[in-house]
C-alpha positions in Angstrom: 78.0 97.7 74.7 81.3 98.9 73.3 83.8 98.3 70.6 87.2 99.6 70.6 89.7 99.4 67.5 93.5 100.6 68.1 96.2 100.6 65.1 99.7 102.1 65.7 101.9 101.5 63.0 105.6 102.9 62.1 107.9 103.1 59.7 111.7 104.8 60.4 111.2 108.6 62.2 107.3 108.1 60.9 104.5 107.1 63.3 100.6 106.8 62.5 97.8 106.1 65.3 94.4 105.4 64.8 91.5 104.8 67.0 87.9 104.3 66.9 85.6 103.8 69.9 82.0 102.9 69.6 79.7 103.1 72.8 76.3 102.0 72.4 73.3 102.3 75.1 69.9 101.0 73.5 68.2 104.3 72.5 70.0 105.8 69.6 69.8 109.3 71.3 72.5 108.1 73.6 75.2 106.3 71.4 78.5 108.0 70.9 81.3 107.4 68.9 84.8 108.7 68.6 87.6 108.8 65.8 90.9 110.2 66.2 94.1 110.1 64.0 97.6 111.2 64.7 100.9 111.3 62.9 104.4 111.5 64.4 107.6 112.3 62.9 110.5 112.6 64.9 113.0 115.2 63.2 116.5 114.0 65.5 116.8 112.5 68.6 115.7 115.5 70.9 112.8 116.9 68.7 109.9 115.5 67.2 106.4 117.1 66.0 102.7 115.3 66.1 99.7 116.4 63.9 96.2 114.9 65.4 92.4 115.2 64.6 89.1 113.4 67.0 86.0 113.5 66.5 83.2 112.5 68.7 79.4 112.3 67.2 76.6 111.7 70.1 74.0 109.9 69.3 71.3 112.1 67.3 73.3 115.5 67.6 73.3 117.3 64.6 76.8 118.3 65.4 80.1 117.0 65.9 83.0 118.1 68.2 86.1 118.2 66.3 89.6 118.7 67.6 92.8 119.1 65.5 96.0 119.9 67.1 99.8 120.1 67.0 102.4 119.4 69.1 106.4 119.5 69.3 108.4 117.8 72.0 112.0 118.4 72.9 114.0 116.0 74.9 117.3 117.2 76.3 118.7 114.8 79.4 116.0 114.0 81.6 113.0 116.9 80.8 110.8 116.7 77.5 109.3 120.6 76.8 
């Protein structure tokens, strides 16, 4: 069974996402769960910049995956770079 939760929320040139997905298969060896997090802000029309983080924990692993990352986008006309 699984649970999804979504939240996108923004306020002027500010965007935040969250998400958390929780996937569970009897044995607890097997469940998995994922976060992540992101935050937009768009600096003018044609350029904006994202800061993002996931995590994803399976089931008895002593160790998470965690991956943070940024990205910029630039919009001129028709093509985003």
């Amino acid at each position: 069974m699984g649970y999804e939760t979504i939240s996108t929320n923004a306020y002027g040139p500010i965007t935040a996402t969250y998400s958390n997905l929780d996937h569970d298969e009897g044995a607890v060896a097997n469940d998995m769960e994922s976060t992540s997090w992101a935050v937009s802000y768009t600096i003018t029309d044609e350029l904006s910049v994202t800061y993002g983080t996931e995590t994803h924990d399976k089931g008895s692993n002593t160790v998470d995956s965690e991956i943070d990352g940024v990205s910029f986008a630039y919009t001129s006309g028709g093509m985003t770079i």
